[in-house]
C-alpha positions in Angstrom: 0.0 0.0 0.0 1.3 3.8 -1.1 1.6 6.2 1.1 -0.9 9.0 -0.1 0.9 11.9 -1.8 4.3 10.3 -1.2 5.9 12.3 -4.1 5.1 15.3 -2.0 7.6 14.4 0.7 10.1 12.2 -0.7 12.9 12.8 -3.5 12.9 10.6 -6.2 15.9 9.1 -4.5 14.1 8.2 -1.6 11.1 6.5 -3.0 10.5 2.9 -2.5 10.6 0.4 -6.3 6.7 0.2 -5.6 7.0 4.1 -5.2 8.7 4.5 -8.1 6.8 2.5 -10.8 3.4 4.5 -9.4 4.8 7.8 -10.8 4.8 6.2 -14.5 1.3 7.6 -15.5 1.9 5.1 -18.9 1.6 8.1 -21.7 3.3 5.4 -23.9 5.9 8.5 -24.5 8.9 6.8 -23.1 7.8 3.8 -26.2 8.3 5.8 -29.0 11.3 5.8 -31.4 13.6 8.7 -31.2 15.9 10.5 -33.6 18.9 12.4 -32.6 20.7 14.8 -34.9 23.9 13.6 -34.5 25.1 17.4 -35.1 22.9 19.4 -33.5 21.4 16.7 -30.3 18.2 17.7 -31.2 15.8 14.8 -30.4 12.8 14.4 -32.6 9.6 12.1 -31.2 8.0 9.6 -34.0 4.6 8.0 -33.6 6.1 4.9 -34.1 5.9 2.5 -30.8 8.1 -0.6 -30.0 7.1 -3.8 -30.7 6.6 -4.3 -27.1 3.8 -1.8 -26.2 0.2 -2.3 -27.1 -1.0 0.0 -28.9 -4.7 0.3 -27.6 -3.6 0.3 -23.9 0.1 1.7 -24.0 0.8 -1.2 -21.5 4.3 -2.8 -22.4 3.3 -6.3 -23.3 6.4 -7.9 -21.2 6.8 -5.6 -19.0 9.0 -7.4 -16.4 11.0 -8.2 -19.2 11.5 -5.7 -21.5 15.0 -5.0 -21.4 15.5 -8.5 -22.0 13.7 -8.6 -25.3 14.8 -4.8 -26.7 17.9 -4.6 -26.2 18.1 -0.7 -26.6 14.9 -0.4 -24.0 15.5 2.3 -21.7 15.1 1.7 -18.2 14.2 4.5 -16.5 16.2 4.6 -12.8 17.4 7.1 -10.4 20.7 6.7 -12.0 19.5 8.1 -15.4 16.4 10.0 -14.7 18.4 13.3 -14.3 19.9 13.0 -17.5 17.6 11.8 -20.1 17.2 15.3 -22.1 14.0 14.1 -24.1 11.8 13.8 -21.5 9.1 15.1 -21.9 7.8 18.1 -19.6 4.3 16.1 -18.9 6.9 13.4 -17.6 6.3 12.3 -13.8 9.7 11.9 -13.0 11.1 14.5 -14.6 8.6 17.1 -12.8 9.3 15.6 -10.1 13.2 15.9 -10.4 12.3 19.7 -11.3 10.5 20.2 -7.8 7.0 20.8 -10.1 4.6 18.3 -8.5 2.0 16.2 -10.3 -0.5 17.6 -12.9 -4.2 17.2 -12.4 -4.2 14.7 -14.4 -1.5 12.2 -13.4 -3.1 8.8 -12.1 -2.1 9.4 -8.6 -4.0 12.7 -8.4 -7.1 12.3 -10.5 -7.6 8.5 -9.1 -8.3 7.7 -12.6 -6.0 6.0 -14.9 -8.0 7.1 -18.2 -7.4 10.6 -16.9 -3.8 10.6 -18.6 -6.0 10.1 -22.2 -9.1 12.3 -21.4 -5.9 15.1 -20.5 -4.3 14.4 -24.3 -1.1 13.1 -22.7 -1.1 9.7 -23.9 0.1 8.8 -27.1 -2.4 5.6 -27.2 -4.3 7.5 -30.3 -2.3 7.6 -33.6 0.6 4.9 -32.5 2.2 2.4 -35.6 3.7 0.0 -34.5 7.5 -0.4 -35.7 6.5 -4.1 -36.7 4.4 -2.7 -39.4 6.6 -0.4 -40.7 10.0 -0.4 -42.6 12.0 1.5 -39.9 15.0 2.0 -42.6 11.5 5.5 -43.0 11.5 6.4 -39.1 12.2 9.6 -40.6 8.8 9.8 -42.2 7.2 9.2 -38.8 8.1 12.1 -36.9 5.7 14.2 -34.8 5.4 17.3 -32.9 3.4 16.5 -30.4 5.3 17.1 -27.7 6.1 19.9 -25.4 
């Protein structure tokens, strides 16, 4: 059982592992493919998701396992939270890291887990998956939806 409005008190590097996976509000952001101008860092979102995350609940189908099966999955952990640039603003952790709170619409504040949708945050609506599409294109798949 949580401790209600723990990420109110604690630093990320205090929270417990069950802590830690209840700030993930599962946007599905974290699934997309990325691409990073090698010149210029600049890191461009695609609507494109990993063959691991289902596309009509932006659950990871093997959660547990991910990193197993993708080998570039990206584990989100205390160690490399502070220095992922393309998080996204709307990202728990990252507001969090940045001393901003919650939004209103985060599962933890609303109580509702279709809050993150109703809010526009989750990517769940307009997703290909990357097993339907020649990713030699990614380029062709890029978005700005983002903040």
């Amino acid at each position: 059982m949580l401790e209600p409005g723990f990420w109110r008190t604690k630093r990320l590097e205090e929270m417990s592992p069950e802590e830690w996976e209840a700030l993930c509000d599962g946007c599905g952001r974290c699934c997309l493919h990325k691409i990073e101008d090698e010149d210029s860092g600049q890191v461009s979102f695609t609507n494109v998701a990993c063959r691991l995350l289902d596309t009509e609940t932006c659950l990871c189908k093997h959660y547990v396992h991910r990193s197993d099966i993708v080998a570039d999955c990206l584990v989100l952990s205390i160690d490399n939270v502070h220095n992922i640039q393309w998080l996204p603003n709307s990202c728990a952790y990252r507001r969090i890291a940045e001393g901003r709170g919650l939004a209103w619409w985060h599962p933890l504040v609303s109580g509702d887990p279709s809050s993150v949708r109703q809010a526009g945050i989750s990517v769940c609506d307009g997703l290909v998956s990357e097993t339907s599409i020649d990713l030699y294109y990614l380029e062709d798949y890029i978005v700005d939806w983002f903040d």
